[in-house]
N, C-alpha and C positions, 0 to 999 in steps of 0.2 A: 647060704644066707648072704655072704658078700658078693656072691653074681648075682645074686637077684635086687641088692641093695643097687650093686654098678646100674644093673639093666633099670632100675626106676629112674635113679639117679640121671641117668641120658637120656631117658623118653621124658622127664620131665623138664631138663636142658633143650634136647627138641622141641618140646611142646612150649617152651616161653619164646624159642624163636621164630614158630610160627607165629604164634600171637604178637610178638613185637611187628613181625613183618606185615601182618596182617594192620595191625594199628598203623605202620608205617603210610600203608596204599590207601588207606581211612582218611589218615591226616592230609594228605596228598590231595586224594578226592576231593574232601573238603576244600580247599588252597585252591583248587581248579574252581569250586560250583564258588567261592566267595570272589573268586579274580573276575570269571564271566558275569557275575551278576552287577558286580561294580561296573563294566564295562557295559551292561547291557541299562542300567539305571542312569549311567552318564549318557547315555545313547538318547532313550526317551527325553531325561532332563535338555539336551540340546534341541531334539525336536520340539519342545513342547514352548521353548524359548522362541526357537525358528515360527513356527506357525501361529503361536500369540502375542506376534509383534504387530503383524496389522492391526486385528481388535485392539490392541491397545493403543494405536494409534487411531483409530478411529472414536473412539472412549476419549483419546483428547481432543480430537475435531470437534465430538459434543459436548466434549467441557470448554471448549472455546466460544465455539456459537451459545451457550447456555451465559458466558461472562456477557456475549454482548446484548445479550435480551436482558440482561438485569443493567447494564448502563444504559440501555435504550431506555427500560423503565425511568431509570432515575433521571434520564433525561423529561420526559414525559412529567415528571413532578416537577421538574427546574423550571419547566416552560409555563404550567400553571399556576406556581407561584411568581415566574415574571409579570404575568397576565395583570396580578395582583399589586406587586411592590412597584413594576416600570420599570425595574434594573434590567441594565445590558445582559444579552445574556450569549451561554456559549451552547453550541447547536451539536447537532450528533455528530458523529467518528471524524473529531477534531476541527470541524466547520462551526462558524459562528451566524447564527441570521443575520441576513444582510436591511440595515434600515433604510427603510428610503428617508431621507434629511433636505428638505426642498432648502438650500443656501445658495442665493444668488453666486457667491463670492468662490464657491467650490474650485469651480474650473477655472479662473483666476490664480487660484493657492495653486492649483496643479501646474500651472505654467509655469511659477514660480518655481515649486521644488523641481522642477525637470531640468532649469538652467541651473539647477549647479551639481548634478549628475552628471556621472561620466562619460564622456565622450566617444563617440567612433563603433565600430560594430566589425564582427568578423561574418563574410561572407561565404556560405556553406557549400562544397561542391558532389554534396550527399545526393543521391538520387530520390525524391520523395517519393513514398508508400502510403498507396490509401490504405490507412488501418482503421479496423473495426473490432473492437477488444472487448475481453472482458477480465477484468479481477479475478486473480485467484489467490488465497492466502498457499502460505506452503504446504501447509499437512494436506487441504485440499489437491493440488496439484498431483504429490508426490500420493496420496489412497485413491486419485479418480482418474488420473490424468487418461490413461485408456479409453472413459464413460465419456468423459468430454470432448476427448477426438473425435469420439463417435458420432456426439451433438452437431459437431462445426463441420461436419462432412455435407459438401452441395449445400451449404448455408455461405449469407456473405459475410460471418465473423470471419475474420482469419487472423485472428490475436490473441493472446494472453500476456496480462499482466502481471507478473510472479513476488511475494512480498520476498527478500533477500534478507533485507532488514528493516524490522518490523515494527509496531508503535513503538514496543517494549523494548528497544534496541538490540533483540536477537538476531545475530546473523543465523538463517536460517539451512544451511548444507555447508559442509566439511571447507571451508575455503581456507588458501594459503594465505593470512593475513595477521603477521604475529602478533600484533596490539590486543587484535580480536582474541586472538589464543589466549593471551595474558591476564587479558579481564575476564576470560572464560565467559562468553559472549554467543560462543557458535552452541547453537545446540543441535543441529544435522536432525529438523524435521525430513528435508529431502534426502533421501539413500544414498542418491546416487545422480550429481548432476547433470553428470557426460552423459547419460542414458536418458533423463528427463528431455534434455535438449535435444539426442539424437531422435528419441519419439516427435516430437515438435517440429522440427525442419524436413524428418521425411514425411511428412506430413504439409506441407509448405504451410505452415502456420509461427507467422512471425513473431518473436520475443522479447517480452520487457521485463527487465530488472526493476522492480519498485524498491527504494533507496529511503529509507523516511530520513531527514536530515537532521534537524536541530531539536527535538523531540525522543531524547535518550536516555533513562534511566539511569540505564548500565554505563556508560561514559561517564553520567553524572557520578557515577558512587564511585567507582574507580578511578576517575581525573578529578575530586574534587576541585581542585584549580578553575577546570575548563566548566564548572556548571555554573546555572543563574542563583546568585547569591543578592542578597536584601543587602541593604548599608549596615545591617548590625552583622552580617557574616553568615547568616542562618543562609539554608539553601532553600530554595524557592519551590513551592511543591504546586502544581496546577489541582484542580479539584478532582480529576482521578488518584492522586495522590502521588502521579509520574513530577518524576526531575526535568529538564529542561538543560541546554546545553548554551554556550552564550556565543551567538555566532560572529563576534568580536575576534573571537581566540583562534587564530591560527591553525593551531594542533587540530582543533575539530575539522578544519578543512583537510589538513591531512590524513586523517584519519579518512573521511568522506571518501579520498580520494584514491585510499587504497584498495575500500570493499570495491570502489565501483571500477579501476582498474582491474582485480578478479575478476569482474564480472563478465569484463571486454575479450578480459581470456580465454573467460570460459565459451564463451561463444554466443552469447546475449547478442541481439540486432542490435538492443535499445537500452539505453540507462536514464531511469526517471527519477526526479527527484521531488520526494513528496515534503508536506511540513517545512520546507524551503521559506519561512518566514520565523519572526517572531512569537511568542506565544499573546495570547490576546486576553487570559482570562485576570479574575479580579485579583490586586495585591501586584500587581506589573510595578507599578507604580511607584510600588517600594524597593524596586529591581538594582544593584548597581552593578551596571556592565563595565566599569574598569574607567582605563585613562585612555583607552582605544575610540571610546565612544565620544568622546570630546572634539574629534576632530573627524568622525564621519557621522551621518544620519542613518537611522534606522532602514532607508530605501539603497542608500551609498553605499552602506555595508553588503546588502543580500546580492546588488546589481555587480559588487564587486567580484564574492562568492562566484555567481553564474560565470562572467565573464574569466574566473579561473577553473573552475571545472569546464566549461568549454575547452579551452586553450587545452587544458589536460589531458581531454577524454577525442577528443578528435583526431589526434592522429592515429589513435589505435584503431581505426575504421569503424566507429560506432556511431547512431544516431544517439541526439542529447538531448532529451524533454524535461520541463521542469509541470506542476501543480500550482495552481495559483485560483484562489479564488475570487468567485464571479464578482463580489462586491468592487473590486479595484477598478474593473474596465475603465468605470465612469463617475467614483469617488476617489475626491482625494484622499479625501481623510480616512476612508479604511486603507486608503496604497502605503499613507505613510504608520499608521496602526500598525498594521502587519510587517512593514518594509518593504512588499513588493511596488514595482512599479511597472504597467502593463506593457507599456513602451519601450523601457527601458532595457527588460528583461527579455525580450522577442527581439532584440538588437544582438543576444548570444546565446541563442536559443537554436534548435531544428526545428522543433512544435513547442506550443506553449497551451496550456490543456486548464482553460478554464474550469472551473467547478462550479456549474451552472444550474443544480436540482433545483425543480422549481418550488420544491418544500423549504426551501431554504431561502424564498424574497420572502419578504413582509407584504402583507396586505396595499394592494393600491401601487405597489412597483411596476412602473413600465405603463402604470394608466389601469393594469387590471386586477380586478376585485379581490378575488382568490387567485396568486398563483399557482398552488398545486393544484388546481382543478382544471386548467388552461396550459399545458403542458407547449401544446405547440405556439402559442402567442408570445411565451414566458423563453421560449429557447428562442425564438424567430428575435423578438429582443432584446437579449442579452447580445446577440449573435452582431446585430445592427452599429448594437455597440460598442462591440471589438472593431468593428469594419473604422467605423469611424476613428477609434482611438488611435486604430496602427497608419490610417491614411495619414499622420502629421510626419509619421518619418518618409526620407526623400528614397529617389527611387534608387539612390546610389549606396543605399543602405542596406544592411541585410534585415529581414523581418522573417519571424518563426513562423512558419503556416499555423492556423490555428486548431485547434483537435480537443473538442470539448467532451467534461465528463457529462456523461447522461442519468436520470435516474431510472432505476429497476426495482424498486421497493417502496413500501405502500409504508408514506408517513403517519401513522399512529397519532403521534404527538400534536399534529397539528392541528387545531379547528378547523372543521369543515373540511377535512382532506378529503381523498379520494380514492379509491383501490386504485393500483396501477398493476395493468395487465396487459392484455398484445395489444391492445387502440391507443394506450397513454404510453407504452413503450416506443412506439409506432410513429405514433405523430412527434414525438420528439427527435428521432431521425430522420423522418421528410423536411423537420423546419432548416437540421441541419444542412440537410441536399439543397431546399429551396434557400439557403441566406449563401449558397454557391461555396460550402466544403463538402469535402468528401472522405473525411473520417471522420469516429467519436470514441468513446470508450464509455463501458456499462460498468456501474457500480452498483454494488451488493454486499453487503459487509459479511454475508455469513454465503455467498454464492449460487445463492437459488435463484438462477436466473427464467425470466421470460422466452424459452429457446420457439416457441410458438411465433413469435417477433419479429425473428429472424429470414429475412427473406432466402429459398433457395433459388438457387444460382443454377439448377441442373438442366433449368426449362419449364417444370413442371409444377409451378410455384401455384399453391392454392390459395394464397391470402389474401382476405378479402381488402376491397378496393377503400381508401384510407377517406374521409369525411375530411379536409382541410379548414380550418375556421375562415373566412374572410375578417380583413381586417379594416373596420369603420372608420370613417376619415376622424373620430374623437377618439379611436386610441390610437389610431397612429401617430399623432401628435408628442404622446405619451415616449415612444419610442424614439421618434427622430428626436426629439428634446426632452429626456427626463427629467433634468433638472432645472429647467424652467420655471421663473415663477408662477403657479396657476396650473401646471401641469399636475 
């Protein structure tokens, strides 16, 4: 009995060792299928990140283009309720309709505020480029840029316009610029700059930094200080419900000058500077720009601005274009509105880049009935205009070639528009050719351009042969003198 007690006694000892051992290789297994499965669930989790970043970048491209078809609407109510009340009003993506105002006394006042502007002009040893551009917001650029190359192959665009920093004050790609850093500003729509550009230039397709300037939110909320404040301290909100920046204050110039420094870095041809005025809408009035503004004018100040971003941005080997719109050529009273002056500002400037859509005169401008339906009368005009306004400066003077924006998009808002498609695209770059420049730049706020339009360069060009309007000796009176009485 007690060897047979031992002998169970051991085989029963054996027998929990196997089983321990066995649990042992169990547990083990397990520990191995739970480690490779974490490994293989982080794996998916990574691709699934990696490959639904486009879509979702694209998801925002349409949640952008969908914001601006809903301020285009409320644009489109603002304009029929002008129709209605006669108030001023402000016009789409940050343009204001330009009035025609028959005052003898106009060009008078302009002579006036020109003599107490500042003086002298820097002379540019840039090589000029006929550029032919178009608009692209960032996320655009950085989800199509490929499709778009593809468009402007054997066409004579060879431009892009790229927004850097944008209505909303986003610096849009990863840039070294610590202010930006601090107010957490950058938000890296663009991946990857150094690769955007390098796509671009082997491509020979020349590039602009779009810069908006005194139209900053984000500067507003974080520089308190530096934003547009009323006499009771409230801050000044425009009817998007965007901040505004006071282009009095210094620090914004610095600031200005740091993105677009990066930008000369990075390898940009061009740096544009859009918004480069005042803001215009209603409640200005109640504005108070400091003790700065006491001792310069709303023109004094912006012409000052240019002439130090000029000074700044030139020697880093970059072209320097500023935005300016078309109402100034040959009003005063919008020059001093807004602060630009057309003159003044093409004195330190490379190009100065009208904004001349013709959805954007008033009725009766220039002598003719509907501008947007007269595209090429309406650009041949404004164009006239500029010719004239720059001929006051001497020849010993620097003056900025001029490079006007064009329209590409079919005004909705306006009575009696027009669809614009490849003949209203079309005629608006022959008037350009015919008033003797040889750039422009296309705007599209959401980027769907007329590539039909676009003449090819390869030889083999099938577009048909362009209708030119003649122009009748009773509007060309319109033109050569628009502000004449009776005109």
């Amino acid at each position: 009995m007690k060897k047979n007690d031992l002998y169970l006694k051991r085989s029963y000892k054996s027998s929990l060792k196997e089983r321990r051992k066995k649990k042992r290789i169990r547990r083990r297994k397990q520990f191995i299928m739970m480690v490779t499965s974490a490994a293989f669930l982080v794996g998916c989790a990574y691709f699934i990140v990696l490959y639904q970043n486009e879509p979702q970048k694209q998801q925002t491209l349409v949640k952008e283009e969908k914001e601006v078809e809903i301020k285009e609407a409320k644009t489109e109510e603002a304009i029929a309720k002008e129709a209605k009340t006669g108030e001023e009003l402000i016009g789409p993506y940050g343009l204001w309709l330009a009035r025609q105002k028959q005052d003898a006394n106009r060009q008078e006042a302009m002579n006036e505020a020109e003599e107490t502007m500042l003086e002298g002009g820097i002379r540019s040893s840039r090589e000029n480029i006929s550029v032919k551009g178009i608009y692209l917001s960032a996320l655009k650029a950085n989800a199509s840029i490929d499709e778009i190359i593809a468009q402007m192959q054997q066409k004579e665009v060879n431009a892009v316009i790229i927004d850097i920093k944008d209505d909303e004050g986003r610096i849009t790609y990863e840039m070294n610029c610590s202010e930006a850093k601090e107010m957490k500003a950058i938000r890296s729509y663009i991946d990857d700059i150094d690769v955007l550009l390098q796509k671009l230039k082997a491509n020979d397709i020349y590039t602009i930094a779009r810069i908006v300037s005194f139209k900053d939110p984000i500067l507003a909320k974080e520089r308190p200080e530096v934003a547009l404040k009323k006499a009771n301290g409230s801050t000044f909100y425009d009817a998007s419900g965007m901040a505004w920046v006071n282009p009095y204050k210094k620090e914004v110039w610095e600031y200005l000058m740091e993105i677009a420094t990066q930008c000369a870095y990075a390898g940009f041809d061009e740096i544009n500077f859009d918004y480069i005025r005042f803001c215009t809408e209603s409640g200005m009035d109640q504005v108070d720009f400091g003790e700065e503004a006491k001792n310069q004018t709303k023109v004094e100040i912006i012409t000052s601005f240019v002439k130090y971003a000029y000074e700044t941005l030139k020697p880093l080997g970059v072209v320097v274009s500023a935005d300016v719109y078309g109402a100034i050529i040959d009003s005063s009273a919008d020059a001093e509105r807004v602060g630009q002056s057309y003159t003044e500002m093409a004195k330190y400037l490379d190009y100065i880049c009208p904004m001349i859509y013709p959805s954007h005169y008033s009725n009766g401008y220039y002598g003719i009935e509907n501008p947007d339906t007269e595209p090429y009368l309406l650009i041949s005009g404004a164009l006239k205009a500029s010719k004239e306004a720059l001929s006051v400066l001497g020849e010993e003077e620097h003056c900025a070639k001029v490079r006007p924006w064009l329209q590409d998009f079919t005004a909705t808002w306006v009575t009696n528009h027009i669809t614009y498609g490849v003949e209203e695209v079309r005629a608006q770059m022959e008037a350009v050719y015919d008033a003797g420049y040889d750039g422009w730049l296309l705007w599209n706020s959401r980027n769907h351009y007329t590539t039909d339009a676009w003449l090819d360069i390869s030889g083999a060009d099938g577009t048909q042969a362009l209708t030119v309007p003649v122009l009748s000796s009773d509007m060309k009176k319109f033109i050569d003198e628009p502000w004449r009485k009776g005109n």
